[in-house]
Structure formats: C-alpha cells, structure tokens
VOGU-3710 file (C-alpha; in Angstrom, 3 decimals, decimal comma):
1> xxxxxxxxxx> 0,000/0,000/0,000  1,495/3,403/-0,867  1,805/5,816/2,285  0,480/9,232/2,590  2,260/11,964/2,231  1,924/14,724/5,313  3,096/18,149/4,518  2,785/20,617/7,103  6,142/22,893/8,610  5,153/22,950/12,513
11> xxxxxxxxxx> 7,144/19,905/13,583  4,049/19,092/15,948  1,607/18,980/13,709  3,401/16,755/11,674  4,157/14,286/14,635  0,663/14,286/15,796  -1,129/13,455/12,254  2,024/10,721/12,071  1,210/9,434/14,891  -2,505/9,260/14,617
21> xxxxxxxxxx> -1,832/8,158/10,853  0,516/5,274/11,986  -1,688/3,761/14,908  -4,477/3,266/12,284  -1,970/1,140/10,088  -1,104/3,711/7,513  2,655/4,231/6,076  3,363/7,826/6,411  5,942/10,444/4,592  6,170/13,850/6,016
31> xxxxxxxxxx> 7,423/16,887/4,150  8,073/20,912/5,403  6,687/22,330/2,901  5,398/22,476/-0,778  8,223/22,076/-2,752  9,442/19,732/-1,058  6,345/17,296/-1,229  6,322/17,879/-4,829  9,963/16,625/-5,078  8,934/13,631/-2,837
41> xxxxxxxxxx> 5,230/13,118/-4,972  7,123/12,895/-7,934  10,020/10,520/-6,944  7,254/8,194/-5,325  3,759/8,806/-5,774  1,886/8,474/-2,369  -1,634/6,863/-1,565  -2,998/10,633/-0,543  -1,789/13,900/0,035  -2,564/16,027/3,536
51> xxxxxxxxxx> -1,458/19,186/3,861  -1,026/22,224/5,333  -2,441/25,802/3,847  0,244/28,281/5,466  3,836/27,041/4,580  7,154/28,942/4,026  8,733/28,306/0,251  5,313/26,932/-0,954  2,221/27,312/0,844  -0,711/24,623/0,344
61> xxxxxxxxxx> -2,516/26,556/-1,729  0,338/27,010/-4,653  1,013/23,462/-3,414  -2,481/22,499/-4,789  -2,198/24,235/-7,986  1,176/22,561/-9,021  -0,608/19,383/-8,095  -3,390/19,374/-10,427  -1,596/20,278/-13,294  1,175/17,334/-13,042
71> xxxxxxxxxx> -1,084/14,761/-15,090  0,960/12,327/-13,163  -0,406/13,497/-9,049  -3,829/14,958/-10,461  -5,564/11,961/-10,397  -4,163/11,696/-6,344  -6,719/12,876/-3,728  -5,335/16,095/-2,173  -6,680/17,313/1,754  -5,940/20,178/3,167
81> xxxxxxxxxx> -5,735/20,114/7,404  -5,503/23,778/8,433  -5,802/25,683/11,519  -4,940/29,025/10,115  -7,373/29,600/6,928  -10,639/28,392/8,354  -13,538/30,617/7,011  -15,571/29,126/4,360  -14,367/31,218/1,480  -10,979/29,383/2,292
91> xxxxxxxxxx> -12,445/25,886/1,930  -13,988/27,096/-1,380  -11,115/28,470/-2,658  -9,354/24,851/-1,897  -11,947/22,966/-3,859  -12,287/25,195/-6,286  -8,120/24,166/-6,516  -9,102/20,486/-6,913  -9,109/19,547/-2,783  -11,289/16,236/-2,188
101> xxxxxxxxxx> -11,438/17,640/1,668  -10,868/20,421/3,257  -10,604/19,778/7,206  -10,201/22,742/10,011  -7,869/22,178/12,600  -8,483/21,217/15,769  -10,364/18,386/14,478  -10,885/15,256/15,879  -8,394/12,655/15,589  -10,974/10,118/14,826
111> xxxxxxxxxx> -12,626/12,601/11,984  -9,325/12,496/10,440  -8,858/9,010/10,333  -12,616/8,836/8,904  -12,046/11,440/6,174  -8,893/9,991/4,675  -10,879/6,525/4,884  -13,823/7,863/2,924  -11,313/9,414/0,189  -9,822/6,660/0,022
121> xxxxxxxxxx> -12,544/4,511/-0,850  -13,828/6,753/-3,197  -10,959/7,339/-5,212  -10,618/2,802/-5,176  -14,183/2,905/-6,138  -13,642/5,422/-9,084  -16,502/7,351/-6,880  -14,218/10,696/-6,088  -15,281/13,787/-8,258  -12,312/14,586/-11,222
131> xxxxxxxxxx> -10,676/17,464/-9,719  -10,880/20,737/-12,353  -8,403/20,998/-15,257  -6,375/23,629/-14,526  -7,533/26,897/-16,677  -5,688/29,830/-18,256  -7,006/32,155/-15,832  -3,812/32,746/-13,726  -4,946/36,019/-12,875  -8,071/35,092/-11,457
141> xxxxxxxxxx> -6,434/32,304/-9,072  -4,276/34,966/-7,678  -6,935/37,541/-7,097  -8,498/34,749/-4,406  -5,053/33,723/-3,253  -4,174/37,232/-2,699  -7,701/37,961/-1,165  -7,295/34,687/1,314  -3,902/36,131/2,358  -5,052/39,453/2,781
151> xxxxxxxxxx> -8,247/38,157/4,524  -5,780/36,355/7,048  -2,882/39,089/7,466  -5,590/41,498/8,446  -7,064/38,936/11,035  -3,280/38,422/12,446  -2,598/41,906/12,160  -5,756/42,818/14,505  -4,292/40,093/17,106  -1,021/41,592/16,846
161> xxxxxxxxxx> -2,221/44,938/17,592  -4,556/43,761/20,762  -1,752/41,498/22,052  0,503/44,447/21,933  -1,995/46,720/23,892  -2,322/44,233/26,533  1,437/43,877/26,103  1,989/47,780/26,527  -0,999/47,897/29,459  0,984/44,968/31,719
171> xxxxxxxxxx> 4,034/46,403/31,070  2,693/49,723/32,674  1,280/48,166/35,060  4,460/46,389/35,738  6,737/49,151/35,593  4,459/51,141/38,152  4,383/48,918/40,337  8,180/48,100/40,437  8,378/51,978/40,621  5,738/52,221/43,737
181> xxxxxxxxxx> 7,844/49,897/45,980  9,737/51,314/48,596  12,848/48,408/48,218  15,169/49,405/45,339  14,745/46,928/42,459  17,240/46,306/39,423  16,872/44,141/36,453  20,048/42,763/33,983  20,140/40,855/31,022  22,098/37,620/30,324
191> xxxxxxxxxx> 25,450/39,775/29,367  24,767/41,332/33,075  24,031/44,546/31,843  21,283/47,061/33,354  17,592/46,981/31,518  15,762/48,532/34,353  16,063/50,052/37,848  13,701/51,944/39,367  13,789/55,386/41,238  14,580/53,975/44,589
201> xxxxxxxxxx> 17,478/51,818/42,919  18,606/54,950/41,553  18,866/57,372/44,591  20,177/54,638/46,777  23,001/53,666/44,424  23,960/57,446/43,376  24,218/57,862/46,683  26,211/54,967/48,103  28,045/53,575/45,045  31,908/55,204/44,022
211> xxxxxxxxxx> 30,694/54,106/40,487  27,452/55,086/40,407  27,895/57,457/37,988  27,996/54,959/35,457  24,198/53,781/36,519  22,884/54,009/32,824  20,448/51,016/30,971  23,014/49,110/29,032  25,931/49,463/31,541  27,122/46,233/33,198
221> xxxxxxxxxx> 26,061/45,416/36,495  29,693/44,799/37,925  31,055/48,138/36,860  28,086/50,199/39,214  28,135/47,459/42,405  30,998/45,706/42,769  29,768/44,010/45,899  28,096/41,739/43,952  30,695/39,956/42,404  32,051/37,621/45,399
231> xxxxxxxxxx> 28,719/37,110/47,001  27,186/35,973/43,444  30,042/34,154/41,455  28,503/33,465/38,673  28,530/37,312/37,521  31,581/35,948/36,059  30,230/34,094/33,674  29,100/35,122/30,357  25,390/33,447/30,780  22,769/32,910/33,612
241> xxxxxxxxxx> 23,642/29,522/34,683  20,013/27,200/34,804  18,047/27,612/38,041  20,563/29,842/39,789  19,077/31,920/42,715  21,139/33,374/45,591  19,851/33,382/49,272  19,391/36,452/50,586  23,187/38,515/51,464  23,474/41,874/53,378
251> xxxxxxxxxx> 25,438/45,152/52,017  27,051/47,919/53,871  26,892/51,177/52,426  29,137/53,696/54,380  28,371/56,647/52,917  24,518/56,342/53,569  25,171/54,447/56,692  22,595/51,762/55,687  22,676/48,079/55,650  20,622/46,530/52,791
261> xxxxxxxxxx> 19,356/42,905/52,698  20,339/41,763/48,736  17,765/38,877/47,238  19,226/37,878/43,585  16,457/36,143/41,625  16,639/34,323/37,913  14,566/36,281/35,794  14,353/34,696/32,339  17,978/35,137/30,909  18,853/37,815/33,512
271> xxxxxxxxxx> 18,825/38,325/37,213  16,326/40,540/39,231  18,150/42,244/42,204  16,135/43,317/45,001  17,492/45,866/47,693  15,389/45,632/51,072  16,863/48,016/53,892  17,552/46,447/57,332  19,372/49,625/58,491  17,090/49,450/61,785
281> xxxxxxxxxx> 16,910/45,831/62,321  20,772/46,287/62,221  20,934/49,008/64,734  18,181/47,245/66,958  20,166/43,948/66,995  23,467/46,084/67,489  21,842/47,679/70,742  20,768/43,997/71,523  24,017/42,620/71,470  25,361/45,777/73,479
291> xxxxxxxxxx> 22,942/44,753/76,066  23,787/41,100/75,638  27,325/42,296/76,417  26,395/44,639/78,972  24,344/41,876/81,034  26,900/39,281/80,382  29,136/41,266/82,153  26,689/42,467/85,270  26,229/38,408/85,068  29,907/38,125/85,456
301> xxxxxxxxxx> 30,154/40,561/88,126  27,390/39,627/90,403  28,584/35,693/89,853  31,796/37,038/91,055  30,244/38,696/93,921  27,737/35,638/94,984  30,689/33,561/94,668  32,214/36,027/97,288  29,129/35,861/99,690  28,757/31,961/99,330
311> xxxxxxxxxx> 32,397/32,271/100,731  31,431/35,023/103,404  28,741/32,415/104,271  30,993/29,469/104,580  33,291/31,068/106,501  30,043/32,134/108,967  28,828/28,624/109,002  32,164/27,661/109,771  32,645/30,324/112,539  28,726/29,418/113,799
321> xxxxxxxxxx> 29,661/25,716/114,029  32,903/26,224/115,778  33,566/29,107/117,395  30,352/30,217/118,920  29,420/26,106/120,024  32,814/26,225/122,394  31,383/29,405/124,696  27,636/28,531/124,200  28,745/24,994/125,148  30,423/26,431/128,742
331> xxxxxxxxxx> 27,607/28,816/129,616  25,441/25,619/129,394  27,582/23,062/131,370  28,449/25,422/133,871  24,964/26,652/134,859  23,743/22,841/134,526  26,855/22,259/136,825  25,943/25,177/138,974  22,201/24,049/139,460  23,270/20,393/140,072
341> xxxxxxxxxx> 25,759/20,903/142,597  24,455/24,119/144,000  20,807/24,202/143,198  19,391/23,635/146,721  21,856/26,112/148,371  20,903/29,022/146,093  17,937/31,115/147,141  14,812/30,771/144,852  15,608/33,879/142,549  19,089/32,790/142,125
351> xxxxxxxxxx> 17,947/29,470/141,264  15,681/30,394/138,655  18,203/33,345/137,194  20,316/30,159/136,429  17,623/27,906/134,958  16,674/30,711/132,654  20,578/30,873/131,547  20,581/27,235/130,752  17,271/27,064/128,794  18,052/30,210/126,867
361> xxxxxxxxxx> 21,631/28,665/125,823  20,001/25,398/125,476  17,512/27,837/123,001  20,663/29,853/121,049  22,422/26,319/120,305  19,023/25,355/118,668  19,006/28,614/116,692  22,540/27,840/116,132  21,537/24,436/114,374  18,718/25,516/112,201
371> xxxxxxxxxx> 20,751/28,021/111,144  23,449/25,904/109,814  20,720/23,766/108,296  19,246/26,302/106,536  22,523/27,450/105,094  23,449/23,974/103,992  19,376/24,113/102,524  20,979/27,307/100,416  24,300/25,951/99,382  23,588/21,829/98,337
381> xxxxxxxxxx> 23,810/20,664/95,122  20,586/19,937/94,106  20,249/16,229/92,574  16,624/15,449/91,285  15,474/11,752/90,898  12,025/10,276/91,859  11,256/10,615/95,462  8,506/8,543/96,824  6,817/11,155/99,438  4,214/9,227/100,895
391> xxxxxxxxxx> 6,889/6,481/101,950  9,022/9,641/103,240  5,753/11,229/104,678  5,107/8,121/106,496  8,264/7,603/108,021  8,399/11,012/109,537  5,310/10,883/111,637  6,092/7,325/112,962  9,549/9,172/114,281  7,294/11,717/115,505
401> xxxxxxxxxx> 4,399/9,248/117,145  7,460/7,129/118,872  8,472/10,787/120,036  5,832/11,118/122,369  3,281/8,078/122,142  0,948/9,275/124,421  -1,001/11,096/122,110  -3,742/10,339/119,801  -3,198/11,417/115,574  -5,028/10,262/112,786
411> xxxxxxxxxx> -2,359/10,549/110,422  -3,698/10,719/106,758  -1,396/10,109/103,958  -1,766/9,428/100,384  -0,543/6,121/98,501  2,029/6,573/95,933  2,937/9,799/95,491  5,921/10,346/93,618  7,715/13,417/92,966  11,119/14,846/90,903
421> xxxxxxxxxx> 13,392/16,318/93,443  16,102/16,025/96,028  15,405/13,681/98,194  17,665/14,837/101,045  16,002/18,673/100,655  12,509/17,109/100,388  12,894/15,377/103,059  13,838/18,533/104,871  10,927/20,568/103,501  8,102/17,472/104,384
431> xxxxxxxxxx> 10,120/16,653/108,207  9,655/20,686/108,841  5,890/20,921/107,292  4,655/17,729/109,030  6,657/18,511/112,378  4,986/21,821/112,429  1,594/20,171/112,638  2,200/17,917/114,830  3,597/20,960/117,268  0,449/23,158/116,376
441> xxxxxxxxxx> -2,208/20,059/117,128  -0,200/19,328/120,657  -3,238/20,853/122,530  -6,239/18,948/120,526  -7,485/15,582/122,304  -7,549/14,064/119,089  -5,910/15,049/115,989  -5,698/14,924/112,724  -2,746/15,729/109,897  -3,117/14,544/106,689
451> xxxxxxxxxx> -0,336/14,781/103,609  -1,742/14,744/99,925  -1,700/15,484/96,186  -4,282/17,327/93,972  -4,358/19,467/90,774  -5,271/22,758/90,319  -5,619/24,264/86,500  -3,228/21,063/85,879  -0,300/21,678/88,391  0,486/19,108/90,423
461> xxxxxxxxxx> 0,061/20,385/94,397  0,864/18,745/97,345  0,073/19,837/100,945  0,485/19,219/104,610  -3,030/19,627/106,135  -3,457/19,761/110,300  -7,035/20,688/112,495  -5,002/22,180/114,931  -4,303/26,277/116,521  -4,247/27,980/112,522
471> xxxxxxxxxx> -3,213/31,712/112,590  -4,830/34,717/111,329  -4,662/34,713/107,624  -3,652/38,288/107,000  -0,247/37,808/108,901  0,468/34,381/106,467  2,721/36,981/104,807  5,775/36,530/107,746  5,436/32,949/107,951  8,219/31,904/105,676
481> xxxxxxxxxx> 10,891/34,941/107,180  13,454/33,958/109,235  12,850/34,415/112,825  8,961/35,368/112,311  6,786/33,569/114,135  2,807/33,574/115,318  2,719/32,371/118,661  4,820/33,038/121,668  7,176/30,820/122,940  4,915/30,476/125,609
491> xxxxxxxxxx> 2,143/28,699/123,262  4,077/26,430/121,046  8,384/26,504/121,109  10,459/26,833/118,279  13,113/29,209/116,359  11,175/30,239/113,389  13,433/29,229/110,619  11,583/25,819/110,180  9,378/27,130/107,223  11,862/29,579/106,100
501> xxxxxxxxxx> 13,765/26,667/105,551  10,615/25,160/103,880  10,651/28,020/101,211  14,264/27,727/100,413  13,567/23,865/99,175  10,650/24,962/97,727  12,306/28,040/95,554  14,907/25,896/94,567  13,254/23,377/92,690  11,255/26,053/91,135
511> xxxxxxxxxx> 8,429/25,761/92,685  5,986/27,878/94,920  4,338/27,629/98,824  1,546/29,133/100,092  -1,120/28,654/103,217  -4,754/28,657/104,552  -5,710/29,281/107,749  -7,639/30,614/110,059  -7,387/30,564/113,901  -8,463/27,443/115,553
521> xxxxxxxxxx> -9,764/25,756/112,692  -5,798/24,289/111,487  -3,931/25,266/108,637  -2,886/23,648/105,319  0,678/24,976/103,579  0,142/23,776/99,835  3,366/23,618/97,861  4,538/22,866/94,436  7,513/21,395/92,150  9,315/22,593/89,006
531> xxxxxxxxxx> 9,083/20,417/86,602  5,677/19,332/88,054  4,403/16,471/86,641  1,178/14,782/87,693  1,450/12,598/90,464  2,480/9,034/89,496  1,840/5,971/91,623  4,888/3,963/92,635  3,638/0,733/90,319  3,940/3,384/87,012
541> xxxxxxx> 7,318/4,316/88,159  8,826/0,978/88,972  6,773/0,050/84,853  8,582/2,648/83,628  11,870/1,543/85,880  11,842/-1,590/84,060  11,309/-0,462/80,127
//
C-alpha cells in the first residue's frame, strides 16, 4: 500500500497526524513544505496527500495548484488540514483548486482518520469527483489567493495589535508597580548589563556607590556594584547559569550608613536584584548585642560577687559551728553544773536566774543548728530523681508518734505519690511541714494531719493539712521569714526558721508555697515542684523503671 504523504512545517503537527496516521496502520511520509512534497510526490507517488495551507517556500494553496496540473499526481486525492485559513471562502477556494477535503484544525483525531478513509474509498471505487483541469485564468487564481492572504494578514494583524496593547498595558502596570515599591529593584540581562532600575534603585546607588555614575540602561552590572561579584560568582560568567538563585546577602553602604538585605532572583535570561533596607533591624540587633554584652558582664560581676558571699557564708557557718558552740557549750555546762551541785543552796531567785541561763543557751544552740541547716538548705547541690513522698511522709510521723506516744493522731497520707526532686532537701521541707503540725495540734485531744496530692488548673500540688491552733490569715505573709513567728514561745516553742527553711527547698526546685488558715480551725501549707508532673503511683514508676 502506498503511504500518505503529510506536509505541514510545525514539527508538531506533523508528529501528531504521524502518529494518529501510523496507529491506524497507515505508512506515512512527512514533508516541510510544498516544494518539497512535490519533489517527494514525484520521486514516489503516495496513496494521498494532507497538507497544510500556510507554509514557508510553498504554501498549500500554490502546493495544490502545481498538483493538479502534473497529469501524473492529479488523479491523487489532495486534503488540506488547516488551523490558520478556516472561514468558508478558504475551503472554497481549496476545492475550487481540486481539494477532495478540506478539514479545520483542531479536528478530531478520529474525523481524520474517517475522512482519509472515505477518500480513500472513493478514489478505489472510481466514486471521487475529477478534480478541475487547470484553466488559463492565472490572474483570477491569484486575485483569491491574494484575497485569502489578505483576509488572514488582516485577522493576524488585529491580534497583533490587541496582544501588543495588553502587552503595553501589563508592562505599565508592571513598571508602576516596580516603581511604587519602597525596596530598590534592578533588572540585567544575560550579558549582566542594566535593563531597568527603578527610582529607589537609583537614589540609593547614586548615593552609596563610588561608580554610580555609570548607573545608565546598558551598563554592566559589575562596573556600578561591585559588591556583587564575590557574594554571586557566577557574575563571572558570560550566561545565567540554569536555576541559579542566591539566598538572601546583606550590604554595607558607608556613605549612607545603611545596611541593605540583597535577594538575587533568575529572571528569564537575567537576574532581578532586590534591595530591602535592614538599616534598623541592624541598629536594633546592634543595641541587643550591646545589652547582651552589657548583662553578660553584670552576670559576670554579680557571679563574682555571689561567689564572694557563698564564701562570706561558709566562713560564717564555719565560725557558727565552731567558734560560737565552744562558749555557748560552757555557759550551758556550767549553769547545769551550777544548778546540780548548787541548786538547793541558792535562794529561789538565784535558782531560777540560772535555769533561765541554761534554757536560753540550750535555746541559742538550737538557733545555732537551724541556722546551719538552713545554710546547707541554700548551698547543696541539688540532685533530682524520683522521690517517693508518701513512703518519706510516712516515716516522719512514725519518728514523731514514737516521740511522744501518748497522744492520739489520725495521720492521713496518700498512697504513691511520687515526685522529681532532692530527696535529702525534700525530706527537709516534708520533716519541717509535718513537724509543724504535729507541734500546732499538741493541745487537741484528738488530731488529725493529713499529707496529699491534687491538681489545680493542671499543676500538680501537694500539701500538709493539720485541724489544729491555725493563725490569722492576714499575717500568712511573715510565715516563711526567718525568725517570724505567730505564737509566743509560751504557746508552742520553736526558732522560726523551720518554714523559712521550707521556702528555700521549695524556691529551689522552682516551685511555689503558700497557706490557709484561720485561727483554731488548722492550717494547710500547699506547695509545688518545678518540673511538676502529675502525680504518678509507685507501680507506674517501677513500669517505667523496668522499660
């Protein structure tokens, strides 16, 4: 079977009828243009010719002409597939020319296949009309060529002219809004050399640049900024290399003072360079890192100077320890001495001058010792691991039942509370807060202290909860100061550092204390923990223990 001859100069066109032509079982042969599917026509007739009307060299038109008067391709059915001359007087005018079809583009691919089919089978069947015998009239051929081509120029023309008014309107548009921006903005071609900047680009670079005098379209980029060269490499090169874009570099211009952040773009064959000023970001983060500076070295200072205390301290604790114990210690045995040996020889106001000695020494040595433990609460290093407090809790107020045994306390505690802590200060914190109930419920028949865990707006808090004296609520304020206390020594003894104490452990795990009270209905001292998590039984911790 001879193959059909495709003739059309838009490579894609010709590939897609090929395609379409091939998949159906037909041989093709594709030419570019007129003349050169005569040359191929007459070297090796084909089946059927399809071809384009708008060609360079020889358009299908001309193309058509030649072909009906070779006696030898005549007789071959000629189709033109065009999607540039589409009106009707076009298809006429290809007819008239001896066309069996004349097809529009974008047809179909199936009305394709169908048209060539039905050509075909009329031209095997002897069914296909003879195309015209060419005439004399050359004249009168060119007059509708000439009209066709005029018809069409016209209709391109109009495009042309609408495409460049849209054209001309976006570039406006474009150009006035690169011009409304307050960033300079700068635009070179793929020889790097200026084809736009806009008013801000110019005043900032006429300004700052040594070269900028040389800021003219056409000039190369290099030559006005410099400092573009070793932050972009590839300036050096003669083209834009594929997908190159630059992160974002900052400038110093001295002679405007101001710091520019520098985003290079690809832009087609060129680069778009866009100049966004940081000049007070820079001078904010400046005067940050002065104050970074400044507070590093206050930090330094006052480190310096705590270090100096902590010594000051040590050498107090020291000085407590040792060299106050050795007189307090003789004031003590000698006025025990005194009222064992002497006691019933002294007269009753003697007697009791010396008793109040020895209890008040006996008094300073245990001011002396809670002291020195709340120094040692200040200066520990704090080790956190899970403490089990209830176990802690519970061990505490059996020491303080076997204390005195004769009295009667419903001790409350809750099962398996775990916390993340010290467990030496904790245990210092929970001994003080549970001891003071125990002191403050002395005088009830029957008492009650309880130690628990609940949440409040999802912090973990525990507390130490007693029914016993409570204070006035609007003095809770002095509690946790050294030496402040509530009662009289009369009421209840102790030193009053027991919950300043308290507060140190607390503050250094980061956490917070606080109390309710009121008098004789008890008092509860709620505390917290930093990091808090919820409270966790000791069966989760000894699951997680073992994963």
């Amino acid at each position: 079977m001879k193959p059909v001859l495709v003739v059309d100069d838009d490579e894609r066109n010709r590939y897609l009828l090929q395609t379409m032509l091939t998949g159906n079982g037909y041989d093709v042969v594709t030419a570019v243009n007129g003349a050169e599917a005569l040359a191929l026509a007459r070297k090796e007739p084909p089946a059927v010719i399809i071809a384009d009307a708008l060609m360079p060299v020889m358009d299908g038109y001309t193309l058509c002409r030649r072909w009906m008067e070779d006696e030898t391709l005549r007789t071959i059915p000629f189709i033109f597939h065009t999607a540039t001359y589409t009106d009707q007087r076009d298809e006429e005018l290809g007819l008239a020319l001896g066309a069996a079809r004349f097809i529009a583009s974008p047809a179909e691919p199936g009305a394709v296949v169908a048209e060539l089919r039905s050509v075909l089978a009329a031209a095997a069947q002897g069914q296909l009309a003879a195309p015209p015998a060419p005439g004399p009239d050359e004249a009168a051929f060119l007059r509708q060529y000439n009209e066709a081509l005029i018809r069409k120029l016209e209709s391109k023309l109009a495009q042309l002219e609408q495409a460049g008014r849209a054209l001309a309107e976006s570039d406006r548009l474009r150009l006035s809004l690169l011009e409304s921006i307050s960033d300079a903005f700068l635009a070179v071609d793929h020889q790097w050399k200026l084809t736009f900047f806009n008013k801000r680009a110019e005043q900032l670079l006429r300004r700052a640049l040594p070269n900028a005098h040389r800021l003219a379209l056409g000039t190369p980029l290099v030559d006005v900024f410099p400092q573009l060269v070793p932050a972009v490499p590839e300036l050096a090169q003669e083209t834009v290399p594929s997908g190159m874009c630059r992160s974002p570099f900052e400038v110093h211009f001295p002679p405007t003072a101001a710091w520019f952040a520098v985003h290079v773009y690809r832009s087609g064959d060129g680069l778009a360079v866009l100049f966004h000023e940081i000049t007070e970001r820079k001078k904010e983060a400046q005067a940050l890192q002065r104050l970074n500076d400044q507070l590093e070295e206050r930090v330094a200072r006052r480190t310096a100077e705590l270090e100096m205390a902590n010594k000051e301290l040590a050498t107090f604790s020291y000085s407590v320890s040792h060299d106050l114990r050795a007189p307090l210690r003789a004031i003590n045995g000698f006025s025990r001495m005194l009222l064992e040996e002497h006691g019933p020889s002294l007269d009753p106001d003697a007697r009791d001058y010396v008793e109040r000695i020895h209890a008040n020494t006996a008094h300073m040595g245990d001011l002396i010792d809670s002291l020195l433990s709340l120094s040692r609460v200040t200066r520990s290093e704090l080790r956190v691991e899970p403490v089990d407090l209830s176990a802690m809790a519970g061990a505490i107020v059996a020491r303080l039942k076997k204390s005195e045994p004769q009295r009667v306390v419903d001790a409350v505690i809750a099962p398996d509370v775990v916390a993340q802590g010290d467990t030496h200060l904790l245990e210092v914190a929970l001994d003080n807060l549970l001891s003071n109930a125990w002191k403050f419920t002395s005088r009830e028949p029957r008492a009650r202290i309880e130690f628990g865990v609940t949440s409040q707006d999802g912090e973990t808090v525990y507390f130490v909860r007693d029914d016993g004296a409570g204070f006035d609520q609007i003095y809770a304020d002095r509690l946790f100061k050294p030496f402040q206390r509530l009662h009289t020594a009369g009421e209840f003894e102790g030193t009053g550092i027991g919950l300043a104490t308290v507060q140190r452990v607390i503050d250094r795990h980061g956490g917070r204390i606080w109390s309710e009270s009121a008098v004789g209905e008890g008092a509860t001292f709620f505390f917290t923990l930093e990091p808090s998590p919820a409270a966790v039984s000791t069966a989760d911790l000894a699951t997680a223990q073992a994963s």
